[in-house]
N, CA, C and O atoms as a Tripos MOL2 file, in Angstrom:
@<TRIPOS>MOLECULE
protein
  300   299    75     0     0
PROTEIN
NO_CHARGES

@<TRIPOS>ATOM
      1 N         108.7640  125.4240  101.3340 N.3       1 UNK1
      2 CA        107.5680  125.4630  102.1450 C.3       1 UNK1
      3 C         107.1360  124.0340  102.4490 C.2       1 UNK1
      4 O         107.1590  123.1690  101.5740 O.2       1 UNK1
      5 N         106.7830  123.8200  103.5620 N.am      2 UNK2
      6 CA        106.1940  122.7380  104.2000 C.3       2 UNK2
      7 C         105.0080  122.1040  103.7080 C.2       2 UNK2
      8 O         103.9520  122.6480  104.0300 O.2       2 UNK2
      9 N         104.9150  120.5310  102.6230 N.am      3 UNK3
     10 CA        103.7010  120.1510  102.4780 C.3       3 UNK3
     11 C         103.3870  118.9900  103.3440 C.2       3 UNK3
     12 O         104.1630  118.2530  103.9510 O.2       3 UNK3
     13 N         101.9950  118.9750  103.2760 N.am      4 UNK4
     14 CA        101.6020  117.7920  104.0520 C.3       4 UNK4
     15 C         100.6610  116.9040  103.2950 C.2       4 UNK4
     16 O          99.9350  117.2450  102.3610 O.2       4 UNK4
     17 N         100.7780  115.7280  103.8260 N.am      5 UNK5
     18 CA         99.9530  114.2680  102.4890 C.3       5 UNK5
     19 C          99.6290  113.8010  103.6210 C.2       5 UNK5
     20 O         100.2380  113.8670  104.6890 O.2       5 UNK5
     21 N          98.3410  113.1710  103.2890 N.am      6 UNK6
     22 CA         97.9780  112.2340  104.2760 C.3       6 UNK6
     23 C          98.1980  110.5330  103.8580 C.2       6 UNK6
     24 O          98.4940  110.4440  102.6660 O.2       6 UNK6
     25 N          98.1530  109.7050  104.2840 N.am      7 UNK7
     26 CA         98.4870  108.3290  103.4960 C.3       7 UNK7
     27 C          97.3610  107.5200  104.3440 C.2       7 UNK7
     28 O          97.7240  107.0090  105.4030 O.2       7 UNK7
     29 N          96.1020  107.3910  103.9540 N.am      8 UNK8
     30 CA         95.3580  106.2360  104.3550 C.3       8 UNK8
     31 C          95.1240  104.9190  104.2250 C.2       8 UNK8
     32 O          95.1610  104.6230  103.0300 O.2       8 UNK8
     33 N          94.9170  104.0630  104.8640 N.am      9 UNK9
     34 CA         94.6180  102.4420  104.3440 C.3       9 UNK9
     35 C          93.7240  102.8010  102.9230 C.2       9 UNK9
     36 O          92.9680  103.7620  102.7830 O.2       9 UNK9
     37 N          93.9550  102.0200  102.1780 N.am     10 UNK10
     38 CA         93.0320  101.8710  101.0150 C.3      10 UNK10
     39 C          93.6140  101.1220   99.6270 C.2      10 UNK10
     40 O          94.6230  100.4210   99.7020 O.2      10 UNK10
     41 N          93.1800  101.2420   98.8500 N.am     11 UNK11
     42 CA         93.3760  100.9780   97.5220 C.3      11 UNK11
     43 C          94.5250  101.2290   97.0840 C.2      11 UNK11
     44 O          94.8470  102.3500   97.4780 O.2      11 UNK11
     45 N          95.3290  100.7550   96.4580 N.am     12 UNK12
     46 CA         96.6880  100.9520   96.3900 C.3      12 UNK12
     47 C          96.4510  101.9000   94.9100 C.2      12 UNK12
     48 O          97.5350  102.0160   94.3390 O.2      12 UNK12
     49 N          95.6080  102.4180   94.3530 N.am     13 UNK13
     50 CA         95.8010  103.1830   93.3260 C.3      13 UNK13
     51 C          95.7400  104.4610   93.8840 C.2      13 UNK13
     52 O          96.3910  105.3530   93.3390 O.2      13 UNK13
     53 N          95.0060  104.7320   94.9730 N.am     14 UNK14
     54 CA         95.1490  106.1100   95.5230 C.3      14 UNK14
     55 C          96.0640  106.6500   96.0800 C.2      14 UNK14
     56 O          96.0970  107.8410   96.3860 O.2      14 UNK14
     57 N          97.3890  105.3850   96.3860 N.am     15 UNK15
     58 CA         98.0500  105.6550   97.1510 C.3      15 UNK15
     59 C          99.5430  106.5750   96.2440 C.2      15 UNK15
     60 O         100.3760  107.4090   96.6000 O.2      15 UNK15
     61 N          99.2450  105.8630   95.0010 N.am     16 UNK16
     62 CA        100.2530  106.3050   93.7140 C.3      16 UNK16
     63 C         100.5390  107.8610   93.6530 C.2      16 UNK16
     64 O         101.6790  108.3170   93.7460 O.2      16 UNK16
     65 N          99.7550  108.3950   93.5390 N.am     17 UNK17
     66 CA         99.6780  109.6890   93.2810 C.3      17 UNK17
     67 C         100.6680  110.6470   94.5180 C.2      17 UNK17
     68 O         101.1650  111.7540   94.3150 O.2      17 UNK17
     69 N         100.7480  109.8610   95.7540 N.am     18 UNK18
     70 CA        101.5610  110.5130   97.1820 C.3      18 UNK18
     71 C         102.6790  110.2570   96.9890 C.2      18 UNK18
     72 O         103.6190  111.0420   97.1080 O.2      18 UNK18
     73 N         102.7420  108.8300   96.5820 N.am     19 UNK19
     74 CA        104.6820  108.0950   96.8510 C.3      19 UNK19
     75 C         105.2010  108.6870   95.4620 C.2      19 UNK19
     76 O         106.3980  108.9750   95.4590 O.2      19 UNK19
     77 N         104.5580  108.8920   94.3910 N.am     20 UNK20
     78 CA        105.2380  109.3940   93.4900 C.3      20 UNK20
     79 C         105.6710  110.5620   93.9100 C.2      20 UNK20
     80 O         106.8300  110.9140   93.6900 O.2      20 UNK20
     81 N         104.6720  111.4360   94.6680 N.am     21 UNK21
     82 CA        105.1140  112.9690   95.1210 C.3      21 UNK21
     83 C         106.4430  113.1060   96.3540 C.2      21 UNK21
     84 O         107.2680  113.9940   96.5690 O.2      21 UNK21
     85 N         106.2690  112.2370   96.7760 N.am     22 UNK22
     86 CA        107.1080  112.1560   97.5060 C.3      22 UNK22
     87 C         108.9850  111.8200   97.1920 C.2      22 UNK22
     88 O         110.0090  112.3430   97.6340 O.2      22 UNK22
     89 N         108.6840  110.5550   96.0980 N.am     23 UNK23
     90 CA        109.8210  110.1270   95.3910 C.3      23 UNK23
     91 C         110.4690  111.5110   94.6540 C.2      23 UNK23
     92 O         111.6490  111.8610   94.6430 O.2      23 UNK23
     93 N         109.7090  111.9420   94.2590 N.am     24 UNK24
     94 CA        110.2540  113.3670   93.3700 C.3      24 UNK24
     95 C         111.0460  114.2660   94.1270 C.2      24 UNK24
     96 O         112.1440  114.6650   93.7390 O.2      24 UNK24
     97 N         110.3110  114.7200   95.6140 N.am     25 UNK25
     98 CA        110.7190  115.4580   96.7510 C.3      25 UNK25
     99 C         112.0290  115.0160   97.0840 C.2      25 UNK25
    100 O         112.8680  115.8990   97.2580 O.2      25 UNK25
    101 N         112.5180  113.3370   97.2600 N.am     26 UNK26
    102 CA        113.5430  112.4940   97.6650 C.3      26 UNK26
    103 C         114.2250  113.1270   96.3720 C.2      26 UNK26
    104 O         115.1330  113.8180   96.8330 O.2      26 UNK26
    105 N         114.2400  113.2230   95.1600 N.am     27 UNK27
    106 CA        115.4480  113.1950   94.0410 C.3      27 UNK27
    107 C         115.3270  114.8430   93.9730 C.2      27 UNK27
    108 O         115.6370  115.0830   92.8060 O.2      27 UNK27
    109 N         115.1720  115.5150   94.3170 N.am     28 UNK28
    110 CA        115.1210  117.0800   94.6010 C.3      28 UNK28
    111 C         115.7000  117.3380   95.8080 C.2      28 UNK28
    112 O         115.8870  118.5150   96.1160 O.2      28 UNK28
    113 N         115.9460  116.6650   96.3790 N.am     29 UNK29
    114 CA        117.0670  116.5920   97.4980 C.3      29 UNK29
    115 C         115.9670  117.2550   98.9340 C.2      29 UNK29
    116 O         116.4200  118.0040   99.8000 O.2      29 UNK29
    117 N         114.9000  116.9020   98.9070 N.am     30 UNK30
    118 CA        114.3410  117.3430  100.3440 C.3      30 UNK30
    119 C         114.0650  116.9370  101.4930 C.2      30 UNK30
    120 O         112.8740  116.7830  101.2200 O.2      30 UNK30
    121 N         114.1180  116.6540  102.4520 N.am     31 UNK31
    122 CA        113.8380  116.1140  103.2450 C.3      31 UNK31
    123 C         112.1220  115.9250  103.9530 C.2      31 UNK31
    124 O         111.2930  116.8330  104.0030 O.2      31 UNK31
    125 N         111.8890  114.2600  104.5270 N.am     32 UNK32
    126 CA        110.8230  114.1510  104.3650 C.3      32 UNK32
    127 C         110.8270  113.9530  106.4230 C.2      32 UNK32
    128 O         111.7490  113.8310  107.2290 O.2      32 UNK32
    129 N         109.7580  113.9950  106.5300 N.am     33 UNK33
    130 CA        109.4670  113.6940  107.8670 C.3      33 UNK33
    131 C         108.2890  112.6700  107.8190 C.2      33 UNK33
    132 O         107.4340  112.9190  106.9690 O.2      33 UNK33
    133 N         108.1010  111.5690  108.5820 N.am     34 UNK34
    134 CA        107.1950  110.5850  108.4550 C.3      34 UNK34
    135 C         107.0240  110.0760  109.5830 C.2      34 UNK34
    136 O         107.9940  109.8300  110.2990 O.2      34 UNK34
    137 N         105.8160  109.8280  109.9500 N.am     35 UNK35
    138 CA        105.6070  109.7030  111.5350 C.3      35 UNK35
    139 C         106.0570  107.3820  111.3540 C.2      35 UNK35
    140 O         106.2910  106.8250  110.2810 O.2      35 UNK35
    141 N         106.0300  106.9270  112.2460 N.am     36 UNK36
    142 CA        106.3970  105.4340  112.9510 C.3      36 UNK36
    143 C         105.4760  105.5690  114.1650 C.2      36 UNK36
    144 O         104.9810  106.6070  114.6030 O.2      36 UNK36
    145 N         105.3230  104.1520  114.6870 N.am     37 UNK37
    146 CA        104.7510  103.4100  116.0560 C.3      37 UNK37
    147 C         104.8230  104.4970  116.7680 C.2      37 UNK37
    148 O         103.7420  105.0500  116.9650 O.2      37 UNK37
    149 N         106.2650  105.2520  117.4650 N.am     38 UNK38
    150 CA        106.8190  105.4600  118.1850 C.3      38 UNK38
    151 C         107.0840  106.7980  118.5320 C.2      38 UNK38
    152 O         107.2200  107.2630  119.6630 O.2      38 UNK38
    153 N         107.1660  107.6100  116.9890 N.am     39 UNK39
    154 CA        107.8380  108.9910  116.7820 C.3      39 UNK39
    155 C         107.6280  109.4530  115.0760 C.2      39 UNK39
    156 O         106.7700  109.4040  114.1950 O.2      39 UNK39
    157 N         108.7150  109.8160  115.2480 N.am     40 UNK40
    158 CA        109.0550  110.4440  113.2760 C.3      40 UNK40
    159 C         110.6890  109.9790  113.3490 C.2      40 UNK40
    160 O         111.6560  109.7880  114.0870 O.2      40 UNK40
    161 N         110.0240  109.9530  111.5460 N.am     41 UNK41
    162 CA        111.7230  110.0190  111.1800 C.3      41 UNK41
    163 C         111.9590  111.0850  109.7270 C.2      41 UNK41
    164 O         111.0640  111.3200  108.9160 O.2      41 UNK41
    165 N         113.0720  111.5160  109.6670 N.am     42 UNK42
    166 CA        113.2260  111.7990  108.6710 C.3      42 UNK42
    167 C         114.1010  111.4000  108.0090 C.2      42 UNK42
    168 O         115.1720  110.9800  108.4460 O.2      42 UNK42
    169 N         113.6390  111.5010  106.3530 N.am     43 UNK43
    170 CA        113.8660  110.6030  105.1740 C.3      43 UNK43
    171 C         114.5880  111.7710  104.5920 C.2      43 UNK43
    172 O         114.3100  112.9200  104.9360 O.2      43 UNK43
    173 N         115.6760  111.4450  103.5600 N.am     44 UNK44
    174 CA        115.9080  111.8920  102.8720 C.3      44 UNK44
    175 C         117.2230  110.7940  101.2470 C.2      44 UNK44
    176 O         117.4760  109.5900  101.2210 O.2      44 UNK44
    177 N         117.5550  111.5740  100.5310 N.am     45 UNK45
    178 CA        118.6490  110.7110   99.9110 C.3      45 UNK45
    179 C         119.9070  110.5620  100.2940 C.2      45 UNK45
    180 O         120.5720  111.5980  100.2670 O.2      45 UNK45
    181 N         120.5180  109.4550  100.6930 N.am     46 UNK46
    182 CA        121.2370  109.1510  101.2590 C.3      46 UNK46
    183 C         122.2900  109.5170  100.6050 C.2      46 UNK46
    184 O         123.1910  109.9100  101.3460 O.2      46 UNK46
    185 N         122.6220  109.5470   99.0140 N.am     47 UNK47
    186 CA        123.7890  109.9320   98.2120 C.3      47 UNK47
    187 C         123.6500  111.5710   97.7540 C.2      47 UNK47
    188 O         124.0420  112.0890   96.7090 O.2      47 UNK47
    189 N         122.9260  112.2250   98.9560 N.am     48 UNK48
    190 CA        122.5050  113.5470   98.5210 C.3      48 UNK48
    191 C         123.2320  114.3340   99.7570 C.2      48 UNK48
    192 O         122.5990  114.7390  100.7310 O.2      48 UNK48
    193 N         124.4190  114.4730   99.6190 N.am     49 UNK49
    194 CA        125.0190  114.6600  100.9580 C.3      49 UNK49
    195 C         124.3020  116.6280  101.7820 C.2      49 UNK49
    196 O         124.3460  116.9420  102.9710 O.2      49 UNK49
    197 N         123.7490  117.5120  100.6000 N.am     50 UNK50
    198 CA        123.2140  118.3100  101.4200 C.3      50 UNK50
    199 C         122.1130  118.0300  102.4170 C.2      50 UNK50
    200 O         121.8470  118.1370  103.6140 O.2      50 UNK50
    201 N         121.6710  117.6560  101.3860 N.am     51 UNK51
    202 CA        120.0200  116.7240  101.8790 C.3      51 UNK51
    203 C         120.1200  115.9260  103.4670 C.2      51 UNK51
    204 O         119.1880  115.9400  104.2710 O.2      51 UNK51
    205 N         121.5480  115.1940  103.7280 N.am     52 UNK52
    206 CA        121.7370  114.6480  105.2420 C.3      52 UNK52
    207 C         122.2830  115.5590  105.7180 C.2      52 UNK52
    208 O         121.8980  115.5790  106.8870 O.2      52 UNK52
    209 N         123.1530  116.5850  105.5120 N.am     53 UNK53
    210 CA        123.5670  118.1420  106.2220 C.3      53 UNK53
    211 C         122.2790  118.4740  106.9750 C.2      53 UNK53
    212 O         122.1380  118.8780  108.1290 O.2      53 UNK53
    213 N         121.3860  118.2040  106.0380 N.am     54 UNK54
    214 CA        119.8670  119.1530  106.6800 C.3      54 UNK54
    215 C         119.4140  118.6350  107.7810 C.2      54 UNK54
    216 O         119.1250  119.1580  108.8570 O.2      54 UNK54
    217 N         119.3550  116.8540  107.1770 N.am     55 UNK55
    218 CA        119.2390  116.4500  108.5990 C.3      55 UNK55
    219 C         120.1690  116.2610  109.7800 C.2      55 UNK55
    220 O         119.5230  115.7140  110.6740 O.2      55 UNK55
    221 N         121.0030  116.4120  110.0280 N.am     56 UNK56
    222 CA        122.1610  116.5270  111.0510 C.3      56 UNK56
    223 C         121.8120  118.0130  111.7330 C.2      56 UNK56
    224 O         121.6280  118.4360  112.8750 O.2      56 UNK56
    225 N         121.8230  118.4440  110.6760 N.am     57 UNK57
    226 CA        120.6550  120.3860  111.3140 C.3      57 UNK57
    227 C         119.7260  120.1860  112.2750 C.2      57 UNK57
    228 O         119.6920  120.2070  113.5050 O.2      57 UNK57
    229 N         118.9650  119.9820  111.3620 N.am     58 UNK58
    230 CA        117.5000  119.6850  112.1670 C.3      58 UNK58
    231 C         117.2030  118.7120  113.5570 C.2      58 UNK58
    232 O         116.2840  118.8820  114.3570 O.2      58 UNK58
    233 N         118.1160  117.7850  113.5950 N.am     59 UNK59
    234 CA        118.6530  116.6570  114.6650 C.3      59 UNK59
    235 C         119.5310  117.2920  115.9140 C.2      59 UNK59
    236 O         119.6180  116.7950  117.0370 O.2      59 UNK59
    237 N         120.0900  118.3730  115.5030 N.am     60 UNK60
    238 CA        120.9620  118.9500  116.4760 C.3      60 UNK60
    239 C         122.2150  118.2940  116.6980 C.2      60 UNK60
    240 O         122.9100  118.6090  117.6640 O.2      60 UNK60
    241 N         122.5990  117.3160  115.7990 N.am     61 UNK61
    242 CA        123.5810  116.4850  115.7530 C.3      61 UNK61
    243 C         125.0070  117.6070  115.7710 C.2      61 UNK61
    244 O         125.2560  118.6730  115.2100 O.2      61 UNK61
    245 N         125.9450  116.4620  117.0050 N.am     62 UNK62
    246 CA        127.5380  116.8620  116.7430 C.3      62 UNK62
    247 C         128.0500  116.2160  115.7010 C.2      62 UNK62
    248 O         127.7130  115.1450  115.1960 O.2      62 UNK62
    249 N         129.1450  117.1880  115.3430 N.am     63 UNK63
    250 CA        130.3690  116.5960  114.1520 C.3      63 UNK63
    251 C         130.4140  115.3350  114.6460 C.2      63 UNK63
    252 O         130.1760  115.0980  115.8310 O.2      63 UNK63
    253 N         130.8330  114.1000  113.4680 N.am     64 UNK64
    254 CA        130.6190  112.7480  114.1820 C.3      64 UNK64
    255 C         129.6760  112.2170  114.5260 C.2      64 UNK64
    256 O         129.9920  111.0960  114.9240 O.2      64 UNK64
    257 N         128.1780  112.4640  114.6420 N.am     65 UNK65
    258 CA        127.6890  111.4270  114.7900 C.3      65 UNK65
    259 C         127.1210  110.9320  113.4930 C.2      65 UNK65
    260 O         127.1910  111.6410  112.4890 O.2      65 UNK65
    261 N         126.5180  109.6520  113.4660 N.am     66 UNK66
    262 CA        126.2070  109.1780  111.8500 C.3      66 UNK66
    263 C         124.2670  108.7930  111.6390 C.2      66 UNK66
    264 O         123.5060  108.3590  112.5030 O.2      66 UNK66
    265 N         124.0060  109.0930  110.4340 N.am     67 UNK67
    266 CA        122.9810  108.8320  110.3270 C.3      67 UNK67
    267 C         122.5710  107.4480  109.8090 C.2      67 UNK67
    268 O         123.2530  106.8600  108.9700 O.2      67 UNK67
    269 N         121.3790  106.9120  110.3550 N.am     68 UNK68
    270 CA        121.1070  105.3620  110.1510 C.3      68 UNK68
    271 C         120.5620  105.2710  108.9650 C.2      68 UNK68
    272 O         119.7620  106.1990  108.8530 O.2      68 UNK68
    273 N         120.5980  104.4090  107.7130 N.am     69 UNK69
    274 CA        120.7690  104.4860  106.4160 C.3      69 UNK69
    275 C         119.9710  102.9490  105.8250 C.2      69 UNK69
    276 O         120.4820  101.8320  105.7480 O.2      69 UNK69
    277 N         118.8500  103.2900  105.5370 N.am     70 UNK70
    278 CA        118.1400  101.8560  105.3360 C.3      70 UNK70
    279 C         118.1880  101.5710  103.6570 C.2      70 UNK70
    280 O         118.2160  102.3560  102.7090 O.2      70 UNK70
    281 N         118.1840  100.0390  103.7320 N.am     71 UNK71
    282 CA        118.8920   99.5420  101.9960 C.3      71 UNK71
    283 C         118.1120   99.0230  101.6560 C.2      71 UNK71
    284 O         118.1990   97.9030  102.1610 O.2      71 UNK71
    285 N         117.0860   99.0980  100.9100 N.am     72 UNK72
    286 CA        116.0700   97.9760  100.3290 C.3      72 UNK72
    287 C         116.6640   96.5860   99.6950 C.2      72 UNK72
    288 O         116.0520   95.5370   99.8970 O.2      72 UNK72
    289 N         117.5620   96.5990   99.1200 N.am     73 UNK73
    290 CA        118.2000   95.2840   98.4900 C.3      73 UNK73
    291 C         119.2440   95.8290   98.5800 C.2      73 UNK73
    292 O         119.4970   97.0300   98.6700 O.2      73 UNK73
    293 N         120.1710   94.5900   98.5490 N.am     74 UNK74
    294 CA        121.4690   94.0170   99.0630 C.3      74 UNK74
    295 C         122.3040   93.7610   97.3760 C.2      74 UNK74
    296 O         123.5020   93.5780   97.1600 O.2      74 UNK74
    297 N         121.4090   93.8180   96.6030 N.am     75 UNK75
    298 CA        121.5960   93.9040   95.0620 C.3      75 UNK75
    299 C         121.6710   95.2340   93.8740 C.2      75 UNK75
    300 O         121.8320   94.9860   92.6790 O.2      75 UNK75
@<TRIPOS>BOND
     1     1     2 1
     2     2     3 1
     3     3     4 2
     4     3     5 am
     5     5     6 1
     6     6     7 1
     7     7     8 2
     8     7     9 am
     9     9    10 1
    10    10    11 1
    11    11    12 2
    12    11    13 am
    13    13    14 1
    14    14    15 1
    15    15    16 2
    16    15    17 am
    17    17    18 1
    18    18    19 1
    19    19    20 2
    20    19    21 am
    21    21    22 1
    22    22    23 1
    23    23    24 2
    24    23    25 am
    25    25    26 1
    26    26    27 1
    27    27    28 2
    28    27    29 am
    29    29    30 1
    30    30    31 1
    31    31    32 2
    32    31    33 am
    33    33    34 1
    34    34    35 1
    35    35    36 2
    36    35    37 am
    37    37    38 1
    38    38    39 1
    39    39    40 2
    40    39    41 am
    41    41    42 1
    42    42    43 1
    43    43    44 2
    44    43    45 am
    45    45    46 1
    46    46    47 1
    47    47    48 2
    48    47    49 am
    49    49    50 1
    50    50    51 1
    51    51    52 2
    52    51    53 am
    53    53    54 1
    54    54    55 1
    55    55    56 2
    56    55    57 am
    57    57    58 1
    58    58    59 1
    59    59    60 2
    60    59    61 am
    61    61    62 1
    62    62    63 1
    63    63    64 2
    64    63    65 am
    65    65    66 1
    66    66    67 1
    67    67    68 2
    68    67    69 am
    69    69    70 1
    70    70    71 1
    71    71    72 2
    72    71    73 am
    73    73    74 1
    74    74    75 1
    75    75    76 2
    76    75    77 am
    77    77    78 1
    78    78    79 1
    79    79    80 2
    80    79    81 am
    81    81    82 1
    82    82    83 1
    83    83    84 2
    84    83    85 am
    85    85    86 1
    86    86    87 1
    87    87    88 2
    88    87    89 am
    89    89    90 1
    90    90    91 1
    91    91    92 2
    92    91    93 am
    93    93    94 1
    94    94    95 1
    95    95    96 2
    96    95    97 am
    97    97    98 1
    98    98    99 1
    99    99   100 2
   100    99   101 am
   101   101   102 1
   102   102   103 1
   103   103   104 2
   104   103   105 am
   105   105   106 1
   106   106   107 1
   107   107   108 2
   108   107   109 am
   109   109   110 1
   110   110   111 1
   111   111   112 2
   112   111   113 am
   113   113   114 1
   114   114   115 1
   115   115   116 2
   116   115   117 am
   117   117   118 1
   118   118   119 1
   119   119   120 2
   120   119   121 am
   121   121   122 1
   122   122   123 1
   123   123   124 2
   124   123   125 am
   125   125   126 1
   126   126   127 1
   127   127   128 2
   128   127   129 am
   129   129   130 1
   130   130   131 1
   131   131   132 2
   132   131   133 am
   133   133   134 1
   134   134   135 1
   135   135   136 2
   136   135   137 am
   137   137   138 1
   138   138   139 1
   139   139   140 2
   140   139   141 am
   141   141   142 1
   142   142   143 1
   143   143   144 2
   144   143   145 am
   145   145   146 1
   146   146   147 1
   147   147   148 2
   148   147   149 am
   149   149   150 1
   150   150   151 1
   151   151   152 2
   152   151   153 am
   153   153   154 1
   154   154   155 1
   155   155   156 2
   156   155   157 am
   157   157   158 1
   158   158   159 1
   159   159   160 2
   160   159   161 am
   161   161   162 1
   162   162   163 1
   163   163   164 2
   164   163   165 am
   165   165   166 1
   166   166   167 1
   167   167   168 2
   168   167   169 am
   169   169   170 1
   170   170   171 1
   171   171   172 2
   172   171   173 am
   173   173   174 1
   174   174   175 1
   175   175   176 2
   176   175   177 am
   177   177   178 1
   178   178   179 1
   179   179   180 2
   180   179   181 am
   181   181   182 1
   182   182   183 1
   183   183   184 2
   184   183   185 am
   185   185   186 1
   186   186   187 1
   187   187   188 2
   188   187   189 am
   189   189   190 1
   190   190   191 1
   191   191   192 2
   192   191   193 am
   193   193   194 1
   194   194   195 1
   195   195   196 2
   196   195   197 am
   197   197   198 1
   198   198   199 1
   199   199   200 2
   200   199   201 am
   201   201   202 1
   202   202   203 1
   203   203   204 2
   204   203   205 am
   205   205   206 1
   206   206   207 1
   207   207   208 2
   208   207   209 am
   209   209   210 1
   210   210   211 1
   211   211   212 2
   212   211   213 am
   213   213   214 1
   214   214   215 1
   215   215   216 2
   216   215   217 am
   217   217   218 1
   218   218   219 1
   219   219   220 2
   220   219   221 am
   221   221   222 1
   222   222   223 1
   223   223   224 2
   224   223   225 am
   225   225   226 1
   226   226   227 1
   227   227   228 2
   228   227   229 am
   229   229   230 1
   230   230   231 1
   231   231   232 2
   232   231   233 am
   233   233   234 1
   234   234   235 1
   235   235   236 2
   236   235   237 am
   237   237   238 1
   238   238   239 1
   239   239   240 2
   240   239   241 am
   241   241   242 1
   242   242   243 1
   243   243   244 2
   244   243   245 am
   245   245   246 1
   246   246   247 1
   247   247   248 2
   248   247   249 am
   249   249   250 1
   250   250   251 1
   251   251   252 2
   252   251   253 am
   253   253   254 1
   254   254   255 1
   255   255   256 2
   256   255   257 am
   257   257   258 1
   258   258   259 1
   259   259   260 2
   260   259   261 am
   261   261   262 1
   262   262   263 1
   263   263   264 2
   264   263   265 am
   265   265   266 1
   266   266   267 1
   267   267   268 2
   268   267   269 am
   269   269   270 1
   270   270   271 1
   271   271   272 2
   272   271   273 am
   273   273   274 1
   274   274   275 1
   275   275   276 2
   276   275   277 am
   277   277   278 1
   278   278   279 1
   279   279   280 2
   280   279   281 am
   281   281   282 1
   282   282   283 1
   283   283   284 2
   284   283   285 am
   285   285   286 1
   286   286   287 1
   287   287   288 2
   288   287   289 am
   289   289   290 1
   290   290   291 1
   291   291   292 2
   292   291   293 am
   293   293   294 1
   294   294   295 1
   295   295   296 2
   296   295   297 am
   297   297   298 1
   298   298   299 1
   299   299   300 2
@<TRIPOS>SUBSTRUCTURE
     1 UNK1         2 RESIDUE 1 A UNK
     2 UNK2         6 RESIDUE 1 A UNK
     3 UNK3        10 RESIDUE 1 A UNK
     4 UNK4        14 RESIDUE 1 A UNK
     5 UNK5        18 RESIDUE 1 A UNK
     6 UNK6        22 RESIDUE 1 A UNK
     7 UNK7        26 RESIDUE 1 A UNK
     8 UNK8        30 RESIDUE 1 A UNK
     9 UNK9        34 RESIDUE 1 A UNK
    10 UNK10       38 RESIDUE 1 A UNK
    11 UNK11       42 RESIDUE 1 A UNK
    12 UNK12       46 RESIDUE 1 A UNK
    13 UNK13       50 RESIDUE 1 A UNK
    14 UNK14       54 RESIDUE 1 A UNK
    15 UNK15       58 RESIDUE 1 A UNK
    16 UNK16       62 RESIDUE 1 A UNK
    17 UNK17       66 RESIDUE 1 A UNK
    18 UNK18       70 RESIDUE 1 A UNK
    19 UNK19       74 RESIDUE 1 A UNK
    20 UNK20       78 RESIDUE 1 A UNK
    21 UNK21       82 RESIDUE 1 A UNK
    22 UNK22       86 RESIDUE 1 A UNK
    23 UNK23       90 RESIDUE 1 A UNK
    24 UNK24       94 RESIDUE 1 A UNK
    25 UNK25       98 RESIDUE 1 A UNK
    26 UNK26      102 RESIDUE 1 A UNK
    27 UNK27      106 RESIDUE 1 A UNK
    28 UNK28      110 RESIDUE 1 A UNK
    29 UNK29      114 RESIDUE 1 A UNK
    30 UNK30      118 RESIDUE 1 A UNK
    31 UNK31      122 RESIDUE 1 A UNK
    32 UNK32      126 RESIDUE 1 A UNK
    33 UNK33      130 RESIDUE 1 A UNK
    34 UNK34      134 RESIDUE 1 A UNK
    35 UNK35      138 RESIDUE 1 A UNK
    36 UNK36      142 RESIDUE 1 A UNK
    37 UNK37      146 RESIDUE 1 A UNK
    38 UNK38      150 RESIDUE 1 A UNK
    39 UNK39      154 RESIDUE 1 A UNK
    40 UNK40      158 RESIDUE 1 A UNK
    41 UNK41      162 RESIDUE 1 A UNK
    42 UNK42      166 RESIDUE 1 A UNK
    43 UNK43      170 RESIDUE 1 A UNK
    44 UNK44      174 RESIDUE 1 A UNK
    45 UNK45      178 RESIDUE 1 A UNK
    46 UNK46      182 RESIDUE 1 A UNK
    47 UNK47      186 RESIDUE 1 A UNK
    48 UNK48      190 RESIDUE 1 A UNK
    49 UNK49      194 RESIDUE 1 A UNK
    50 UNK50      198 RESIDUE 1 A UNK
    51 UNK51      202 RESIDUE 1 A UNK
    52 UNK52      206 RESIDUE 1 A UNK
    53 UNK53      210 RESIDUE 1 A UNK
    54 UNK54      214 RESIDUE 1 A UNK
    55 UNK55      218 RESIDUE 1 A UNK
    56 UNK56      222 RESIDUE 1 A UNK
    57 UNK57      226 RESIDUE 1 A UNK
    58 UNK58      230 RESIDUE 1 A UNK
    59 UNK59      234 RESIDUE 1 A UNK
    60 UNK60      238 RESIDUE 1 A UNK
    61 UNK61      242 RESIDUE 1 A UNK
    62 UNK62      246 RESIDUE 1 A UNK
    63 UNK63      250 RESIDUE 1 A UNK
    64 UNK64      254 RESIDUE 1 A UNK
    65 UNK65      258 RESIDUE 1 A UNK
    66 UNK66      262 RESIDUE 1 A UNK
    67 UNK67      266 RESIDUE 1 A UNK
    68 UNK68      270 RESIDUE 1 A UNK
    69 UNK69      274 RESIDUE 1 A UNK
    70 UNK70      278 RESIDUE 1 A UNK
    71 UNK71      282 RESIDUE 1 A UNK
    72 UNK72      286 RESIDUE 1 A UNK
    73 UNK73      290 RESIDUE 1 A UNK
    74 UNK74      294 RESIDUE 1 A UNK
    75 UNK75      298 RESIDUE 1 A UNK
């Protein structure tokens, strides 16, 4: 089932309680949707290969195309 969080400017202690919920959602293999400037994206674990199935689903993606894969450190 579909949850929704809101994430406001503020205090970075209020903010704990979301990204943790969220981080959990990521290692449970779910996929996240998160709005940008521009649009949404969706998040998920990258070494969670159902978890990018879902998104290739949901994307309408053909066999072959690849999903863009962001690395926090290079370490």
């Amino acid at each position: 089932m579909a949850q929704k969080f809101e994430i406001k400017q503020g205090p970075r202690a209020k903010l704990t309680p979301v990204i943790t919920k969220c981080v959990e959602l990521l290692r449970d293999g779910k996929v996240l949707v998160m709005p940008l400037e521009n649009g949404y994206v969706f998040v998920c674990d990258a070494f969670n290969h159902a978890a990018v199935q879902r998104i290739h689903i949901l994307r309408g993606d053909e066999d072959g195309v690849a999903c863009q894969v962001l690395v926090g450190s290079s370490l």
